[in-house]
Each structure stands twice: as structure tokens, then as C-alpha cells.
N, C-alpha and C positions, 0 to 999 in steps of 0.2 A: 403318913396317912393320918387325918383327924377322926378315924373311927375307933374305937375301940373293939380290938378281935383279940384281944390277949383272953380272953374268959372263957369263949370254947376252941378247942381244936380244929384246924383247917382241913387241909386237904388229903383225906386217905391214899396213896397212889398204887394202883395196881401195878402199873407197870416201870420197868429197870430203870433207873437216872443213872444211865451210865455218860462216859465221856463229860462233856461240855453242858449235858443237861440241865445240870446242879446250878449254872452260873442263872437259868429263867426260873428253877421250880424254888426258889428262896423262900425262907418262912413268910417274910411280910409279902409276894407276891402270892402264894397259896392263901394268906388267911385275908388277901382282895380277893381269892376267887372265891374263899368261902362265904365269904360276906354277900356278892351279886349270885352264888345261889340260894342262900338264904332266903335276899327279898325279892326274887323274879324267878325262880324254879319254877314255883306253884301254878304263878299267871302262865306261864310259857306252857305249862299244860293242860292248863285249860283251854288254853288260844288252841293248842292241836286237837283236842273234843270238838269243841266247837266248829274244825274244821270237817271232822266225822260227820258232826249234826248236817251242816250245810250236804254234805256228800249224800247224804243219806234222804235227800229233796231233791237232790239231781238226780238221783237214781230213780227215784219218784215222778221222774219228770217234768220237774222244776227248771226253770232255763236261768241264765245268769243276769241278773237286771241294775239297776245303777239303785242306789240305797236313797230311800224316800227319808229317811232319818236324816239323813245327812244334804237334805237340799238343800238347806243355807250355807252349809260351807261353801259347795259347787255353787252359789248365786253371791258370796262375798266377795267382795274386796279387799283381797290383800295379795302380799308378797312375802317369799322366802326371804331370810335374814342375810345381808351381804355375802358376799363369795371374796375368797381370798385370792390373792391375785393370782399366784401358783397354779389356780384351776380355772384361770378364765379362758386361757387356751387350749382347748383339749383336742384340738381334729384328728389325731393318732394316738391311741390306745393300746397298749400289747399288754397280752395276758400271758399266762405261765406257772407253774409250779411252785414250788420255795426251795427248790433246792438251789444249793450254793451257785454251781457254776450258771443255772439260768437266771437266777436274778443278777447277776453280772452282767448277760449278755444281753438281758431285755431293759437294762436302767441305761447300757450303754448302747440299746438299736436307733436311737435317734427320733424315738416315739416322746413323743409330749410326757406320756403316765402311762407307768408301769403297772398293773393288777397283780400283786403277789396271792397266790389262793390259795385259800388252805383248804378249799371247796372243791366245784366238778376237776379243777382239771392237777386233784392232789387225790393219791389214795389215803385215807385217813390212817395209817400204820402208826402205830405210838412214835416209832423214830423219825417218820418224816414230819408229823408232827411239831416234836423237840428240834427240830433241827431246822426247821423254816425259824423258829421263833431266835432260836440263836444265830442266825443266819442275817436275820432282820436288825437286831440286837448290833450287830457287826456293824451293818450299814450305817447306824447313827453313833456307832462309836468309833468311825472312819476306822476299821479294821474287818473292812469285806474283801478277803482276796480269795483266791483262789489257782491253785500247780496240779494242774491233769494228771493222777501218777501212772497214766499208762503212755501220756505224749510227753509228760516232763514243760506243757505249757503253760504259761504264766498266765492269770487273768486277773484286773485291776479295776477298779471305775476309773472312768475318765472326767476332765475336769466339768463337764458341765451332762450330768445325769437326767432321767424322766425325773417327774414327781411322782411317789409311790402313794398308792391306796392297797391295804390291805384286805380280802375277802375273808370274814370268817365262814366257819358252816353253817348251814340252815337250823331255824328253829326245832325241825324235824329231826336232827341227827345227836348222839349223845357222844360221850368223850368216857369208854367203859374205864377208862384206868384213873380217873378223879372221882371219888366219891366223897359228898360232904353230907353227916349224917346219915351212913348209911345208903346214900342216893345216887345214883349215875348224872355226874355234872352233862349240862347242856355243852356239843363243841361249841355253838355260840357264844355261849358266856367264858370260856373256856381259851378259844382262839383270840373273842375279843379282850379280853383281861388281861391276859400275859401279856400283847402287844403294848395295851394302852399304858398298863403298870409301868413296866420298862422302857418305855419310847416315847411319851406322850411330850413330856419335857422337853427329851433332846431334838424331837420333830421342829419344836417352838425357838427352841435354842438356833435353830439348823434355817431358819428362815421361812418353816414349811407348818404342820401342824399333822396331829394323828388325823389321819382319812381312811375311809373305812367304805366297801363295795357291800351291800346290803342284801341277800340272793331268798328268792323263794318263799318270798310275806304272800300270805294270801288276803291278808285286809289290813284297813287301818286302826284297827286295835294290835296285832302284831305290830304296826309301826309306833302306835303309842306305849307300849311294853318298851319298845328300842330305844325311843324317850325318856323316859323314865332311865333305863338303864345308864345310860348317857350323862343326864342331869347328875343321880347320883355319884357316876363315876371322877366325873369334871369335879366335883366337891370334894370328892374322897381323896383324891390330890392336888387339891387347889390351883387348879387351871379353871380361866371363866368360863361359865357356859356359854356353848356355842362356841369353844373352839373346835372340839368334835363337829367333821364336815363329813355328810354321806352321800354317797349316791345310791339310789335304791335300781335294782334289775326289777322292773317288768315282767315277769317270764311263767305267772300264773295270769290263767284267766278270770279267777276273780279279780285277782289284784288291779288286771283293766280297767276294773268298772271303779276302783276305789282311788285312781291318779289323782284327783286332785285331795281327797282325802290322807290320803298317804302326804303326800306332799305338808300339806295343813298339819299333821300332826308333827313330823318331824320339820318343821316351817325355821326354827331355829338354828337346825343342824344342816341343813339341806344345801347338795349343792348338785343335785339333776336326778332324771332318771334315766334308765339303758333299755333297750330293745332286747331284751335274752330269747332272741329267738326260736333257738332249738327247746331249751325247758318251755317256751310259752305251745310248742306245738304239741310235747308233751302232755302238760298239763289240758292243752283243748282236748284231746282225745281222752284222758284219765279223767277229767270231771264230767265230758257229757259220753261218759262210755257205754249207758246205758242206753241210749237216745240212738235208733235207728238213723235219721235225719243227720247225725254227726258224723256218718261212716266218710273215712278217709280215704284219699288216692295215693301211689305211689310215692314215697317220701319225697321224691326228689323233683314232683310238679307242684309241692306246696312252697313256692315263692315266695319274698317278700313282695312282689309289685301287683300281689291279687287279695282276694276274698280276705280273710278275718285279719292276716299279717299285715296286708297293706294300713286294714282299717287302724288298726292296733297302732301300725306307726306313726302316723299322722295323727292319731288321736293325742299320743303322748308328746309331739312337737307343741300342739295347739297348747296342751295342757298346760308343758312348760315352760314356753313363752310367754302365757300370759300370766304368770307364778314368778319369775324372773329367774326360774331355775333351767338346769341346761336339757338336751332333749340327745342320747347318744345313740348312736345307730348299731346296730349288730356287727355278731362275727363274721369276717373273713376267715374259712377255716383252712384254705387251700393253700397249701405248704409246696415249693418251691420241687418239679418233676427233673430228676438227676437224669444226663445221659439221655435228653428227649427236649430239645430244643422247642419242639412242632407243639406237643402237649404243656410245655410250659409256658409258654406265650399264652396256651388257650386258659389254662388256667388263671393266670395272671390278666388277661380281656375278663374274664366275668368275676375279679375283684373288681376291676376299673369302673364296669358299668353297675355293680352293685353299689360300688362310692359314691357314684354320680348320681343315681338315683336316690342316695340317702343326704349329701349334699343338698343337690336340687330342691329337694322336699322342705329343707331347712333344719336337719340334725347340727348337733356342733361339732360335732366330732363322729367317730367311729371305732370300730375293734381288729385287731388282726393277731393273729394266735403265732406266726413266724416274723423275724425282722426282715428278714427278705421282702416280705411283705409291706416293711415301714415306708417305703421311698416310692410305692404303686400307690398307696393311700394318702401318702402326704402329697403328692402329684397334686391329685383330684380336688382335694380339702383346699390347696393354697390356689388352685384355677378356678376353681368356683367359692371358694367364700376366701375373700382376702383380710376379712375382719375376722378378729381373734374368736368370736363368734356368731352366730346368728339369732340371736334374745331380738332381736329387731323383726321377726320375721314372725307374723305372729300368729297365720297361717287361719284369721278370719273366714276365710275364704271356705274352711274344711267343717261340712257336717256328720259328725261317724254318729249312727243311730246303734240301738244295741242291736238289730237287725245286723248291720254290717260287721259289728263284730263277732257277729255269731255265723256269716256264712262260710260255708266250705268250699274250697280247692275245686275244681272241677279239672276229671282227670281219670286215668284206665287205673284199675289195680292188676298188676301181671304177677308174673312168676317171676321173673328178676327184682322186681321191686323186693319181695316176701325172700328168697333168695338173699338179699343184700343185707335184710333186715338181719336176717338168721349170722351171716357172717358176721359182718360188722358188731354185732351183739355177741358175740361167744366170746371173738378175738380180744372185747373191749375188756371185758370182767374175766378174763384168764389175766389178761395185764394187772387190771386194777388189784387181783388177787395175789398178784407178786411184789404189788407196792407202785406201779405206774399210773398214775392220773391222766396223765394225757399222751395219747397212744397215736402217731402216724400212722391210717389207713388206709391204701387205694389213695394217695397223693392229697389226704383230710388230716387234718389232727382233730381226733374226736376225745370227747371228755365223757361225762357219765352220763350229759342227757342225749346223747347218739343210741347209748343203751338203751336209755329208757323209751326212747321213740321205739326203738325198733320190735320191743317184747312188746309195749301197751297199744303199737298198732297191730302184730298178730293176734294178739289177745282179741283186740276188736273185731278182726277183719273173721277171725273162727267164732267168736259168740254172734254176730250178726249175720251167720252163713252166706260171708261175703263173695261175691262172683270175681273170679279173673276174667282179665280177655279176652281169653280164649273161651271161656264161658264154663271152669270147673268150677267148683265149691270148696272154701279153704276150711279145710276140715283137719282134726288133730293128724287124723291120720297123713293126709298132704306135708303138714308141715314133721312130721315125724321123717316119712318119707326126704325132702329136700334137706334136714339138718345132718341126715345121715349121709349123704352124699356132697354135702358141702364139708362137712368136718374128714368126707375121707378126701377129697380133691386137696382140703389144708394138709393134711398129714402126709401129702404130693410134695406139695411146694415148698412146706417149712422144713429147715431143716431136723431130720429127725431128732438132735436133743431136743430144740425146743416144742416138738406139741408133747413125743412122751414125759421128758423133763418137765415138762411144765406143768400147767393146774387145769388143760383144758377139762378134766374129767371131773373135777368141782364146778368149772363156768356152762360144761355143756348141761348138767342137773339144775344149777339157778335157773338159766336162762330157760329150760322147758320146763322145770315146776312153773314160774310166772306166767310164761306164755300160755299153759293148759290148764293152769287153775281155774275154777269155779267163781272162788272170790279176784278180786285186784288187790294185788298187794300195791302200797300208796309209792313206794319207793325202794329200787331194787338194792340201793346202797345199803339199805337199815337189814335184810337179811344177809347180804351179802358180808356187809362189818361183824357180825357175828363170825364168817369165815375166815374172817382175816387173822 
């Protein structure tokens, strides 16, 4: 490293380096992380104020609009910086945890790019943590295997693997067991540092380059903070800038209005942006949650092929075709129905027509959370685009007004919807609270923004004294009512170690303080990591 960090002390660590931890938390790797909190700590929380400010005009009744500051960006002419080849084909995507035996089996499902996450769909525990990063570590020192020791089976890469991007955590989430100066390290800075310290090289060595998934910017000063990061980082180990390649997720509704700025700022690094669909329906209901006129319908009539989703996605093709960056479509999150032939077909028809609709549209790719999943979506992707991608498709044709991004779902709110919400939300963060990021529900693999949907629409639907179909009022008492008799229907079906053995009586308290509170908490992960 050409910095000099021998003068102050790195990185405090709260928590054990037991096992294999020792070979990532090394002193010259701790005193790069103390260095990137040192000079981007500060800004990074400011960028989160700032996000408060903005909140605090929505609530006010301010609606979301495209940045008059920034009209010559959105009226220039230019392009993102080359794309490396590795990433020019991306039509299958899988995502997944960091533990050992999944990134084995998502490098080797025959998807293009693997998303290794240290984000939604990872519990942030200090050990899975340490353990993705060693994990990762593995992979570029061609010593990632992995022996079941409960089946005694063997797991290898195979000779021709995904390309891996790394997801670190949002700027919103902290890493309590690194403190530099007394401070709680950002997991941003924290996830991305370990990785880039230790791998950045061998990525380069290996034919490929460090790439990195970019989750939960709300503007393009967040994405110029990322910048910055980046630049420094490339220097601080003498790789040129701009080998750092990102793709940024979509999945706040600010961030909507700031695509091509976003884009423009990391213009260097850039190599597309993603549809995060489930955080972007989140985030619509959490920033215009004050706003009557935002009231939402039953989760599962908010489509991608209508109102604000459809606009959102089409918006971001246009954007990044004509940027020369890639435009990726959302999750598939429907996981492969055991012993049900009839429902697995169904389920696998509405990945097919979800592909074809994101295909059609001109994405270049897409996501799927199972491999099972890879061979339904590579189908689609090679029938309808047989070029490595679609940047040719420039999608002129699409006007999304901020009207269109702003309308809602039209749709019933029931009692099963509100119902779903309550399970699907308890079940998730009793997992997450055990150290599970991504949890098979009802035939989904749901990650942390399923949770989040599901508290910040009852939240909504009892402050706006929202109507069911039937034509009651969802009121604390209704939903006190329904979580009672859905967590006793679970304590039915589960078997009894796992709801007594387990943490439901911590996740069923999160999930009704959030839901019945007064204020909105912005994210249920940052009280919840307190529990962990």
C-alpha cells in the first residue's frame, strides 16, 4: 500500500477472530480499513442526514421530482467507460448468501454472474461476516471446496464458473465490531475493503477484475461518496482507476429520479443498473408514507407490468442504453415446489413470462435467487435476445413522466394480503435473528426486503385507516388480533423445537413495535442488528 497508516492505530475489533478469520483481519488489511473510514465516515453520514432532510419534505408533502440542478447532466452527451468483457453477457444472474457450500453451487449453476451478498439475503452475524470474506479469499486462491459433514459430500468448482460481483452492505448499516477512533465502521466500507484489499489483484490476475453490486443509494451524491471511495482505493493499491466495475440496484425511489446522475457520477466504474424490485416497493411506500394518495394494494397485485414498476423499468432501460451501460431486470424469487409437480410448472410459467416481459422490454439480463431457476431464464434470454446484449435497443420510443413513476397499483387490500404480510414478516426475522439471510417461504426465497414490505405496508395501511374488502378498518387492534392467530396456526405446523427453540418471541416484538409505532423506523435491519 503507498499510504502511510503506520502512525495511528487501525482497527479496534469487537468481536472473536476465531478459526480462519485471522488470514482477512491482517494488520495492513485493518489499517486500509482504517484509512477509508477515516476519509469517507464523515461524508457517509451526512449523505444519511440528508436523507432525514429529504424525508422530512415527504412527510410534508413534497412529492419526488427529477433535480433541476442537475439538468445538464440528464441533457449531455456522454457514456459510461468501457465494460470488460466478462460482463458483456449477463442474461442469468443468481444471487445468494456467502456461505461456503452456496457460493459453490451458485458459481457452478450455469448462470453468467454470481452475486455473492454480504447484504439482504446475508444475516449480518460477525461470523458469517468473516466467513464470506474467507470464503471469497478461497475462490481466488483456487482453494474453494467444500465436504457436507453431515452427507460426507464433496463440492468443487468446475472448470468454467459465473463471474462473481460482490454485494457489500448499504450505506445505512454499520459493522458494531470494527471501530476506528472510537467510531462504529460503516459495513460498506467494511465489506467493501476486505474484499477489494485481498482480491482486487488476484480478480486481475484470474482474467476477471474486483466488481462490486452497489444496494440502496438514494442519490447521486451517495454515488459520488462511492467514487471517491473507489478512486482512492485503486491508488492505495496501485491498480488503475477504473478497474473497479459496478452495478448500482435501483430499489429506492429517489434513486429513480437520479439514473442518469448516478450513472454520471460513477461514469468511470460503471457497468449497468438492476431493477431491485422488492426494496424499490419498499422504499415507495416508506418515503411517501405520509401521503394518503400512496395508500397501497395487496402485495402481490403490485406487478412489474403496471403503474410505478413498470414505469421504473423502462425508465432504467432507456437510461441505460443510452449511457452505454447495461439495464438488469429483477428477481425471480420462486424456488423450485418439492412433491407438487402441478404447482411447480405454475410456478416456473410466471418466471417464464416474467423473463419475457423483461427480455421483450430490452433488459440484458436478469435475476434468479435458485439454480433450478438458471435453465427457465437462460431459455427466455437466448429465445429472445441472441446478442450478448441489448445496448442496441434504446427504447426511444418510452416516455416515463414523474406522474408515471409516481402512480400506484390499482388493486383490493384484504385480510389475506395483511395476513401474509404478518407471516411472511415474523418468519423472516426469527430466521434472520438466527443468522439466516435468505429464508424459503410458501415456495419464495425471501431476503430482508420481503420483511420490510410487509411491517411498512401495515404500518401504512393502520395510519391511513385503511379499508379491506370486505369493508373493515385495519386497526392495531385487527392486526394484533390476526398475528395472534397466525403465530398460533405456526406453532401448528412447525415443529414444536423450532418456534419454542427458536427466537420467535424476539421477531414477533420487532415486527409489532415497527408495525404500531408512531414514528417509521427507516429500516428494520439497524434495530434488529442490535438483536443479533
Amino acid at each position: 500500500m503507498s499510504v502511510d497508516v503506520a502512525a495511528r492505530p487501525a482497527v479496534q475489533l469487537n468481536g472473536p477472530v476465531e478459526g480462519r478469520a485471522a488470514e482477512v483481519l491482517t494488520p495492513e488489511a485493518l489499517a486500509f480499513l482504517a484509512e477509508l473510514h477515516r476519509r469517507f465516515n464523515d461524508r457517509r453520514l451526512e449523505l444519511l442526514a440528508l436523507r432525514e432532510e429529504r424525508q422530512t419534505r415527504f412527510d410534508a408533502g413534497a412529492r419526488p421530482d427529477f433535480l433541476a440542478e442537475t439538468k445538464a447532466v440528464r441533457d449531455g452527451d456522454w457514456k459510461v467507460a468501457p465494460i470488460p468483457a466478462d460482463l458483456q453477457d449477463r442474461r442469468v444472474e443468481i444471487t445468494g448468501p456467502v456461505d461456503r457450500k452456496m457460493i459453490i453451487n451458485a458459481l457452478n449453476s450455469g448462470a453468467k454472474v454470481f452475486m455473492a451478498d454480504f447484504e439482504d439475503a446475508s444475516s449480518p452475524t460477525w461470523q458469517n461476516m468473516l466467513e464470506g470474506q474467507v470464503n471469497l479469499k478461497d475462490r481466488w486462491a483456487g482453494k474453494l471446496g467444500f465436504t457436507d459433514p453431515a452427507s460426507g459430500k464433496s463440492y468443487a468448482l468446475k472448470d468454467q464458473v459465473a463471474t462473481l460481483i460482490v454485494r457489500p452492505r448499504g450505506w445505512h448499516l454499520p459493522e458494531a465490531h470494527a471501530l476506528v477512533d472510537g467510531e462504529e465502521m460503516s459495513g460498506s466500507l467494511f465489506d467493501f475493503g476486505l474484499y477489494f484489499f485481498h482480491n482486487a489483484k488476484a480478480t486481475l490476475a484470474a482474467g476477471t477484475g474486483p466488481y462490486f453490486y452497489l444496494p440502496k443509494m438514494e442519490s447521486h451524491l451517495e454515488a459520488r461518496l462511492w467514487n471517491e471511495v473507489f478512486v482512492y482505493a485503486q491508488q492505495a493499491l496501485g491498480v488503475p482507476n477504473g478497474t473497479i466495475k459496478v452495478t448500482v440496484l435501483i430499489e429506492t425511489l429517489p434513486a429513480a429520479f437520479e439514473m442518469e446522475e448516478i450513472l454520471y457520477e460513477l461514469r468511470d466504474h460503471m457497468a449497468g443498473l438492476n431493477c431491485g424490485r422488492w426494496d424499490y416497493i419498499f422504499s415507495f411506500i416508506k418515503r411517501l408514507k405520509a401521503q394518503p394518495e400512496a395508500l397501497t394494494p395487496d402485495r402481490s397485485v403490485m406487478t412489474m407490468g403496471s403503474a410505478f414498476l413498470n414505469a421504473y423499468s423502462l425508465k432504467l432501460i432507456q437510461t441505460c442504453h443510452r449511457r452505454g451501460a447495461f439495464a438488469m431486470g429483477g428477481m425471480a424469487a420462486q424456488i423450485p415446489v418439492k412433491g407438487d409437480p402441478a404447482a411447480n410448472e405454475a410456478a416456473f410459467a410466471k418466471v417464464r413470462a416474467d423473463k419475457e416481459r423483461e427480455a421483450g422490454n430490452g433488459h440484458d439480463g436478469t435475476w434468479v435467487a435458485h439454480p433450478d431457476l438458471v435453465p427457465v431464464a437462460m431459455e427466455v434470454f437466448d429465445r429472445l435476445m441472441p446478442t450478448p446484449n441489448q445496448l442496441s435497443k434504446l427504447r426511444e420510443d418510452v416516455t416515463v413522466t414523474r406522474e408515471d413513476l409516481l402512480r400506484v397499483h390499482e388493486g383490493q387490500r384484504t385480510e389475506a394480503g395483511l395476513r401474509e404480510n404478518i407471516r411472511v414478516g415474523v418468519q423472516y426475522i426469527e430466521a434472520w435473528l438466527r443468522g439466516k439471510g435468505a429464508v424459503p417461504l410458501y415456495n419464495l426465497m425471501e431476503d430482508a426486503a420481503t420483511a420490510e414490505i410487509s411491517r411498512a405496508q401495515i404500518w401504512q395501511w393502520i395510519r391511513h385507516k385503511a379499508t379491506l374488502a370486505d369493508g373493515r378498518e385495519v386497526t392495531p387492534e385487527l392486526f394484533r388480533q390476526l398475528l395472534d392467530e397466525e403465530m398460533a396456526a405456526l406453532r401448528q405446523t412447525l415443529p414444536a423445537q423450532a418456534f419454542d427453540g427458536g427466537r420467535f418471541a424476539e421477531a414477533v416484538k420487532i415486527f409489532t413495535d415497527m408495525s404500531l409505532s408512531d414514528s417509521f423506523e427507516e429500516f428494520l435491519t439497524l434495530p434488529a442488528y442490535r438483536a443479533l
